[in-house]
VEXDOLUM-22459 format. One line per field, with one value per residue (C-alpha): x, y, z; residue in one letter. Coordinates in Angstrom, 3 decimals, padded with zeros to 6 digits. Example, Ala and Ser with C-alpha at 12.3 -4.5 7.8 and 13.67 -1.06 7.14 Angstrom:
<rs>
px <- 012.300:013.670 .
py <- -004.500:-001.060 .
pz <- 007.800:007.140 .
r <- a:s .
</rs>
This chain:
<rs>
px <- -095.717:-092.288:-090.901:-093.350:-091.227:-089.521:-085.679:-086.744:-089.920:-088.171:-085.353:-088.178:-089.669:-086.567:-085.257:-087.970:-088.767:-085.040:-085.961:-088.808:-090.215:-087.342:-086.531:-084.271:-085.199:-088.336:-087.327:-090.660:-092.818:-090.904:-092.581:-090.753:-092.349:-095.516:-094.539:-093.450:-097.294:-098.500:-096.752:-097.155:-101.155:-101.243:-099.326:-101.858:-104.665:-103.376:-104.234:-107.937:-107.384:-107.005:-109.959:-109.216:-106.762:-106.671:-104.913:-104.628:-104.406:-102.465:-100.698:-097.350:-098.285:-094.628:-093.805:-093.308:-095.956:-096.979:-095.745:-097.949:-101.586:-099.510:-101.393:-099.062:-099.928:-100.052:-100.962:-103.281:-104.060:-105.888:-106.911:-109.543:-109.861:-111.610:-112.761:-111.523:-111.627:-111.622:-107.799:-105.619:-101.821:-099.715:-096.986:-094.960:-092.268:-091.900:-091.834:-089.640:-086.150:-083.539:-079.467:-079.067:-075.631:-074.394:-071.298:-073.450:-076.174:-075.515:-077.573:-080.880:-081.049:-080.826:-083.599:-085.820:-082.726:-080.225:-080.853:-082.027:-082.619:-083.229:-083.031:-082.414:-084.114:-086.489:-087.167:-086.060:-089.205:-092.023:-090.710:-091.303:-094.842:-095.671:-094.475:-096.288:-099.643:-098.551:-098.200:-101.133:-103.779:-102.490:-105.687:-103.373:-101.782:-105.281:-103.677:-106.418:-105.872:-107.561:-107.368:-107.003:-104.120:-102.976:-099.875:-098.789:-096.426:-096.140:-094.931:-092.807:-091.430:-087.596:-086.788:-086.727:-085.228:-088.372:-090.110:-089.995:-090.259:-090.516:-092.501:-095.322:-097.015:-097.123:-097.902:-101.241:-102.229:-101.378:-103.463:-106.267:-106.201:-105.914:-109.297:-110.962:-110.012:-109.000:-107.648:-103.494:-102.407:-098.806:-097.118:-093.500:-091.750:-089.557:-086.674:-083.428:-083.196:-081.008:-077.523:-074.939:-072.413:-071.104:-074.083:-077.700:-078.787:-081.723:-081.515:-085.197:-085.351:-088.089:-088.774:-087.779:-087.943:-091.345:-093.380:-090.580:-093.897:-095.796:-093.062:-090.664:-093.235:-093.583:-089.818:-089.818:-092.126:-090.121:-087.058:-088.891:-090.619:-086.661:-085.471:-088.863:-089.729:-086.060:-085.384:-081.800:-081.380:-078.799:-080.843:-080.140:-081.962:-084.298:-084.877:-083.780:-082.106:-083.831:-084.225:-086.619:-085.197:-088.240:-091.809:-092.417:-091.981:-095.192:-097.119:-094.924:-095.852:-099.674:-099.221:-099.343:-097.136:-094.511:-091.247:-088.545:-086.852:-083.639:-079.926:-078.815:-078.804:-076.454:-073.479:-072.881:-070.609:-071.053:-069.765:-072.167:-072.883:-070.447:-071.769:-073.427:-071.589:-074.464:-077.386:-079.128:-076.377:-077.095:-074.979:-077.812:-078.638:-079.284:-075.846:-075.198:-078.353:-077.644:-080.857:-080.977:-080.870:-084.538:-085.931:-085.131:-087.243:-089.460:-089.792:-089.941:-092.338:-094.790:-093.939:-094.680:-098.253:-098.426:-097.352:-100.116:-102.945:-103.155:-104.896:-103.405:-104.769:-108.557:-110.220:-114.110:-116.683:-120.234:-120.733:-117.753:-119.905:-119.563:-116.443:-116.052:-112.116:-109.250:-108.114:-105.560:-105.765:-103.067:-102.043:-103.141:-102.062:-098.650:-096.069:-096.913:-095.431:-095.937:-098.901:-101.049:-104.353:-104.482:-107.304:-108.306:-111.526:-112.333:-114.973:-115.190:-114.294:-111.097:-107.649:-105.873:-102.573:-101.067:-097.611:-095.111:-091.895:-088.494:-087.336:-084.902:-087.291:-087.366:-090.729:-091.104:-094.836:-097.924:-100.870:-103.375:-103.217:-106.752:-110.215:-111.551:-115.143:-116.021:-116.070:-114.436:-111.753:-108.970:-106.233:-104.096:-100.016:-098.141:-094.896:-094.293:-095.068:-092.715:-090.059:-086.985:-087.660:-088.020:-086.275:-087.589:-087.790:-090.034:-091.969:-093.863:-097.549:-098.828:-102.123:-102.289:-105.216:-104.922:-105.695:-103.968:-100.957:-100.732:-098.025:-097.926:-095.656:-095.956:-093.309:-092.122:-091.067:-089.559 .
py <- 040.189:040.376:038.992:040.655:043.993:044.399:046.831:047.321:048.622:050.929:052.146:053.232:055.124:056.756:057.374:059.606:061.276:062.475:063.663:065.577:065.815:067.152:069.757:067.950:069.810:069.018:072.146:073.830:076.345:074.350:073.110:069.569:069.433:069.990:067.142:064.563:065.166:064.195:061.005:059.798:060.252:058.691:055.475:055.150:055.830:052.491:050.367:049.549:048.477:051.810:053.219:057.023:058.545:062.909:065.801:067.315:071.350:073.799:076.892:078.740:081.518:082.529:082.515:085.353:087.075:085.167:082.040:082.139:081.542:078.834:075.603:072.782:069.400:066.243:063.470:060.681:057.235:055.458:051.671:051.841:049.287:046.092:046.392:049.212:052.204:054.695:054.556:055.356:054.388:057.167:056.072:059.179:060.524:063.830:065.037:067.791:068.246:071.169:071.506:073.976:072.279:072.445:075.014:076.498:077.480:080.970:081.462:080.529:083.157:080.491:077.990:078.475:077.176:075.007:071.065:068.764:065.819:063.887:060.600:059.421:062.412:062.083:060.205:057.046:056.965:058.302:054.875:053.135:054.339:053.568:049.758:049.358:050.786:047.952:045.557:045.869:046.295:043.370:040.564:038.149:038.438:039.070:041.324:042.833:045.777:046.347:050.044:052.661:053.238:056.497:056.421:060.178:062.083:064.923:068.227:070.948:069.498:071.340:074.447:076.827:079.775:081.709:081.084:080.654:076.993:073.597:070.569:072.042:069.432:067.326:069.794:070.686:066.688:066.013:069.288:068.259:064.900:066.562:069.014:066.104:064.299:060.931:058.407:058.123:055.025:055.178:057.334:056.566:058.937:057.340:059.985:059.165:055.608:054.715:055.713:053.312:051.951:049.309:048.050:047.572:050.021:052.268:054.569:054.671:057.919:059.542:063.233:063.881:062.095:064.273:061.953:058.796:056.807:056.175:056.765:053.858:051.254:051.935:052.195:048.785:047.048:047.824:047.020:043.321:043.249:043.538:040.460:038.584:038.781:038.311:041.375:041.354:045.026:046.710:048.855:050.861:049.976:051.590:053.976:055.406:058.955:062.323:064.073:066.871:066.774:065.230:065.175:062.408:065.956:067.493:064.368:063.588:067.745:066.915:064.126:061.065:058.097:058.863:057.657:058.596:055.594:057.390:055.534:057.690:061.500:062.140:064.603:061.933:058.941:055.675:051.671:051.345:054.896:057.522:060.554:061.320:063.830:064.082:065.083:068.561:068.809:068.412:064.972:063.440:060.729:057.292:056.020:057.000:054.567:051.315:049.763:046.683:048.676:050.832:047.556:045.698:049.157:048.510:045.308:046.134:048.798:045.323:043.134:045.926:046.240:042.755:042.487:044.709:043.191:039.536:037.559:038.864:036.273:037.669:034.375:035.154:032.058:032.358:029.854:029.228:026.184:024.393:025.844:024.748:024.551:023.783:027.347:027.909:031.372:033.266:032.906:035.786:037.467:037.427:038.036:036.594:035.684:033.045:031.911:032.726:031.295:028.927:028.897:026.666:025.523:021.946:021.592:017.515:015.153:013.508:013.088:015.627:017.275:020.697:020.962:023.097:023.445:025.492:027.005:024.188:021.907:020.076:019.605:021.262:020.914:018.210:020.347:018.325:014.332:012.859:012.819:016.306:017.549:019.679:023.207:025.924:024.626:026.672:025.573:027.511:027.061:027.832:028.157:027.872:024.406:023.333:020.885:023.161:026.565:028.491:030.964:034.351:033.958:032.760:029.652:027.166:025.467:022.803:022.009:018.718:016.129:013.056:015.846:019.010:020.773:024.489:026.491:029.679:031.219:032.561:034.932:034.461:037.697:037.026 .
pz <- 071.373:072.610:069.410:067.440:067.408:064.694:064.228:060.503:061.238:064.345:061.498:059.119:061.506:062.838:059.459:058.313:061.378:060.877:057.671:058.606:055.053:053.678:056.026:058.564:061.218:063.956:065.776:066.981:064.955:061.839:058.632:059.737:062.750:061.216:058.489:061.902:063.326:060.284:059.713:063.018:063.277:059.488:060.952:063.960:061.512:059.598:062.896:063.040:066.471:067.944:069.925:068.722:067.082:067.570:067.508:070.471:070.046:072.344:072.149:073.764:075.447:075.683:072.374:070.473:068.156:065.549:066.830:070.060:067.827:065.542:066.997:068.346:068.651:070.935:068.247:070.705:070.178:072.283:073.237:075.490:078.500:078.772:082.588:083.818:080.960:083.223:084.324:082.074:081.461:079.854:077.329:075.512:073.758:072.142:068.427:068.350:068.586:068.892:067.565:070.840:071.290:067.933:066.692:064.104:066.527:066.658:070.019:068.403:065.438:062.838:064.987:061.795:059.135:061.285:060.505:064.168:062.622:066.888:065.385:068.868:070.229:070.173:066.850:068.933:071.454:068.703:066.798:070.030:070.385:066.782:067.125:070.137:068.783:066.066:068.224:070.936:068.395:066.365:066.575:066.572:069.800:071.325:073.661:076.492:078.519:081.404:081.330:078.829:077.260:075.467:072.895:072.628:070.317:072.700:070.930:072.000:074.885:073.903:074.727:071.905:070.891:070.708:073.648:077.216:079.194:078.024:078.165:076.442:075.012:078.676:080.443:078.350:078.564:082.034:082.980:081.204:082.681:086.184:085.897:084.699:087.424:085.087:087.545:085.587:087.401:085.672:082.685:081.270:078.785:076.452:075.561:073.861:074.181:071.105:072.006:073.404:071.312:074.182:076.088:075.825:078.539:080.106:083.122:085.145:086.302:088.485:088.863:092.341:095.975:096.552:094.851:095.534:097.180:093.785:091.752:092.787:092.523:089.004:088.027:089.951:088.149:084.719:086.257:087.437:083.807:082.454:084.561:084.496:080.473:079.835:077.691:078.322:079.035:081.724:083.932:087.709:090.869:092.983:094.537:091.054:089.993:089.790:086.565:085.481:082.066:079.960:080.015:082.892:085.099:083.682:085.557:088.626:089.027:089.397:092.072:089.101:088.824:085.970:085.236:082.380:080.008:078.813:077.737:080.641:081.059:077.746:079.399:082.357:082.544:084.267:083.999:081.150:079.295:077.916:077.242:074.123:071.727:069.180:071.014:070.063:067.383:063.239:064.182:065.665:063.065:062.510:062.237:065.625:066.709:068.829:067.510:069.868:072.696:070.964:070.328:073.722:075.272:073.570:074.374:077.985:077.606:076.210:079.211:081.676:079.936:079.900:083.879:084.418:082.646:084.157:081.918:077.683:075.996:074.983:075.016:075.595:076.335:076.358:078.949:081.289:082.706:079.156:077.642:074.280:074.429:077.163:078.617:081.015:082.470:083.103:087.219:089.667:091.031:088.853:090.215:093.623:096.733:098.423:096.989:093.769:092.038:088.754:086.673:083.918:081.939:080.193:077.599:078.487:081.538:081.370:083.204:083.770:085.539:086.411:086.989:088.072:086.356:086.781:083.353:083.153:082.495:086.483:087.862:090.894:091.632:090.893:091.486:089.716:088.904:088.483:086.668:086.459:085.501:082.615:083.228:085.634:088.020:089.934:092.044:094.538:094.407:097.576:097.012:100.378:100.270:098.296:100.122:099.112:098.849:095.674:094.332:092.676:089.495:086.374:086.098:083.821:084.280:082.746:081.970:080.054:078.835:076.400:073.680:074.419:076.282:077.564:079.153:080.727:082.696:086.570:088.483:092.266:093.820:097.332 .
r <- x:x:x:x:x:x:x:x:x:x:x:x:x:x:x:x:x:x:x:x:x:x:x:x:x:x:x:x:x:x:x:x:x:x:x:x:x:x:x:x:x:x:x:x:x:x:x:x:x:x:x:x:x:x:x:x:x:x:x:x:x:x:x:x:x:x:x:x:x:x:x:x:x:x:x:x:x:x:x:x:x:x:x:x:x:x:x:x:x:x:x:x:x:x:x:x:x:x:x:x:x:x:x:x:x:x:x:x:x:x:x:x:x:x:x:x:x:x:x:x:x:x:x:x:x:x:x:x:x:x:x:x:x:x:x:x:x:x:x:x:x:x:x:x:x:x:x:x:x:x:x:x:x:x:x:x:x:x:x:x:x:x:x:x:x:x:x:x:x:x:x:x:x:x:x:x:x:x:x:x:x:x:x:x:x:x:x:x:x:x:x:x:x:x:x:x:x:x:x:x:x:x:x:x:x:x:x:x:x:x:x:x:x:x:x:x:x:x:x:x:x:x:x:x:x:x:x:x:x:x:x:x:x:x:x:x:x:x:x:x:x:x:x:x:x:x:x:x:x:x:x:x:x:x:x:x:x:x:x:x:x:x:x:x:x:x:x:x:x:x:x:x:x:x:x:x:x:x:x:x:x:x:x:x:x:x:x:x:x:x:x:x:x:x:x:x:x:x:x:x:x:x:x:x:x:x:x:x:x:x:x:x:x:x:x:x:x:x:x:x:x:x:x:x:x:x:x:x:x:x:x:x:x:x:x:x:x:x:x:x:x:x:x:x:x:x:x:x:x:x:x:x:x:x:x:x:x:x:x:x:x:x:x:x:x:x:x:x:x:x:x:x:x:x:x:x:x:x:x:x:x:x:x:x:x:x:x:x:x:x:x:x:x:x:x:x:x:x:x:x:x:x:x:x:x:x:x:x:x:x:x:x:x:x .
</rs>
C-alpha cells in the first residue's frame, strides 16, 4: 500500500485543484471553490470501495448578506469498520484557499477577482485524501479497518474577507460528531505539506498542552509509523509544538485526539524548513511543490492506519479449524514490548518452523521447529528471552512448510 501511492496521480490532483475550473481561485463564496467540491466528491464517487460518499451542508453565520444562506460544503467519504464501526478516525484537509498575503490584495476588496490557486494549500492535503481513498479501497491490498474512517475535504477553513472566524467547515463536523456523541479515537489534518525545496520534512503539531494527554500519543504513533514503515521523512519529537492554525483545533476544542501534518508553520525557520514565500499569494503553484515530501505523507498517513489496524490483510475462513490455505496473521499486539502473540493457520499436517529474523537477514529467534497439526496454532515471542538483548526496531517472521513461505513484519518498542 505503501508503494501503491503514486506522485503522478498526487500532481493531477494538485494541478487542477489549482485551477479551480478555470477560475484560479478556491477563495470562499467563489465559483472555484464550488468547481474543487465537485471534483473531489466525483473522484471518491469513482471508488466502489467507499462506504458513503456526501456532501455535508453548513452555513457562515458571519458572513455578510447574501453570502451567509450560500451553502458550503464538507465533501465525506467514508469506509466503514470491520469490528468496531462505531469509532471513527478523522483524516482532513481543507478545500479552500486565500491570496491574503499577496501585494495585489487590496485588503480583501478584490477576494471575489484576485487568483489563490493553494496548490500546496491546501491543494497538497485534498490530493492526499484522494490517493488514500485510492488506495484503502483498492481490493487488492485487502486492506481492513477496524473502525470507521472518514476522508474529508473540509471547506472554508481560511479566513475570508467577508466574514468573521475560520475553520468553518471543522468546526460544523467535529460538532456534529460531539452531540452525537461518536466515539473520534484520533483526527489528523493534513495542511500544506508540499513545500521544502531542501529536505523531506513534516512538523507534528498539536493544538495546545490542554489536551497534551491524548494528543501526544497520537503525534507519537506517526512519528513511530515514520521510523517503523521506513518512509524516510524528517519529523520533530514529542511532546510536539502548539499551533491553532488549521482545522486539527476545531477537534482538540471538543476534548478529541487531533493532530496537524504541516512542512512546518510557513513564516518560521528551523535546521530543516525556510519559510515559505508563496503561501496565500497568486505564487502558490505547483512549481513551487516538493512532491516527494506530499507523497512520503502520504505514505505515513497509510502506515499509521495500518499500525492501528493489526491484522491488514482481509483474509476470511469459514472454518479456522480446517483452513484451506497457510495464513500467518499479523503479530499482536504490534508494536510490542517485551513480548507479543504470533498467529498462524495450516490447512494440512506437516513440518514446520517460525523464525525470527533482524532486517539484515540474521536469525535471531527459532520459535517453531517440528511437526505441527492442521489448523489454528499461536505462539508467544518474548523478546526478553533472547540471549542478547534486542533492540527497538522492525522485524521479520517466518512461517515456512515444504510448500510455502510467509513473512511479516513485527515492531519492538523499548
Amino acid at each position: 500500500m505503501i508503494n501503491a501511492v503514486s506522485i503522478d496521480n498526487l500532481s493531477e490532483h494538485i494541478q487542477i485543484l489549482e485551477n479551480a475550473g478555470g477560475t484560479k481561485s478556491r477563495i470562499t463564496f467563489t465559483p472555484g471553490v464550488d468547481s474543487a467540491a465537485m471534483y473531489v466528491k466525483r473522484v471518491f464517487d469513482s471508488y466502489s470501495g467507499l462506504t458513503s460518499v456526501e456532501l455535508d451542508t453548513f452555513y457562515i453565520s458571519t458572513a455578510e448578506t447574501p453570502y451567509n444562506t450560500k451553502p458550503q460544503f464538507n465533501v465525506v467519504a467514508t469506509i466503514e469498520g470491520r469490528t468496531n464501526p462505531e469509532k471513527v478516525f478523522v483524516i482532513g484537509a481543507h478545500l479552500d484557499a486565500t491570496a491574503d498575503r499577496d501585494r495585489n490584495w487590496k485588503k480583501g476588496d478584490n477576494w471575489d477577482t484576485i487568483e489563490a490557486p493553494g496548490a500546496d494549500d491546501n491543494a497538497t492535503g485534498i490530493a492526499s485524501i484522494l490517493e488514500l481513498a485510492r488506495i484503502m479501497t483498492d481490493e487488492q491490498f485487502g486492506f481492513v479497518n477496524d473502525f470507521t474512517i472518514k476522508l474529508v475535504a473540509f471547506g472554508a477553513e481560511e479566513k475570508g474577507a467577508n466574514y468573521y472566524g475560520n475553520h468553518h467547515g471543522s468546526s460544523h463536523m467535529a460538532g456534529k460528531l460531539f452531540v452525537e456523541k461518536i466515539e473520534t479515537i484520533g483526527m489528523v489534518s493534513m495542511d500544506m505539506i508540499g513545500f521544502n525545496p531542501s529536505n523531506d520534512y513534516a512538523s507534528i503539531v498539536k493544538n495546545s498542552d490542554y489536551g497534551a494527554s491524548i494528543t501526544v500519543p497520537l503525534g507519537q504513533r506517526f512519528y513511530d509509523a515514520n521510523i517503523n514503515f521506513s518512509i524516510g521523512l524528517i519529523t520533530n519529537k514529542a511532546p510536539f509544538e502548539n499551533g491553532t492554525y488549521s482545522d486539527h483545533q476545531s477537534f482538540d476544542d471538543l476534548g478529541m485526539p487531533a493532530i496537524l501534518l504541516i512542512e512546518n508553520a510557513p513564516w518560521k525557520r528551523n535546521d530543516y524548513y525556510d519559510p515559505n514565500p508563496y503561501y496565500h499569494t497568486s505564487f502558490d503553484t505547483f512549481e513551487t511543490l516538493n512532491m516527494v515530501q506530499v507523497k512520503k505523507i502520504t505514505q505515513l498517513n497509510i502506515a499509521t492506519m495500518a499500525s492501528y489496524n493489526g491484522v491488514t490483510t482481509g483474509l476470511e475462513l469459514e472454518d479456522e479449524d480446517t483452513p484451506n490455505q497457510m495464513i500467518l496473521s499479523q503479530n499482536y499486539p504490534n508494536p510490542f514490548n517485551p513480548a507479543t502473540t504470533i498467529k498462524f493457520q495450516l490447512q494440512e499436517p506437516g513440518q514446520v518452523s517460525l523464525k525470527v529474523y533482524n532486517m539484515l537477514g540474521r536469525e535471531i529467534a527459532v520459535l517453531v521447529n517440528g511437526m505441527k497439526s492442521a489448523g489454528s496454532h499461536e505462539i508467544v515471542f518474548d523478546a526478553n528471552n533472547i540471549g542478547n538483548e534486542l533492540s527497538s526496531g522492525v522485524y521479520i517472521y517466518q512461517l515456512q512448510t515444504d510448500r510455502s513461505v510467509i513473512r511479516n513484519k513485527m515492531t519492538l518498542i523499548k
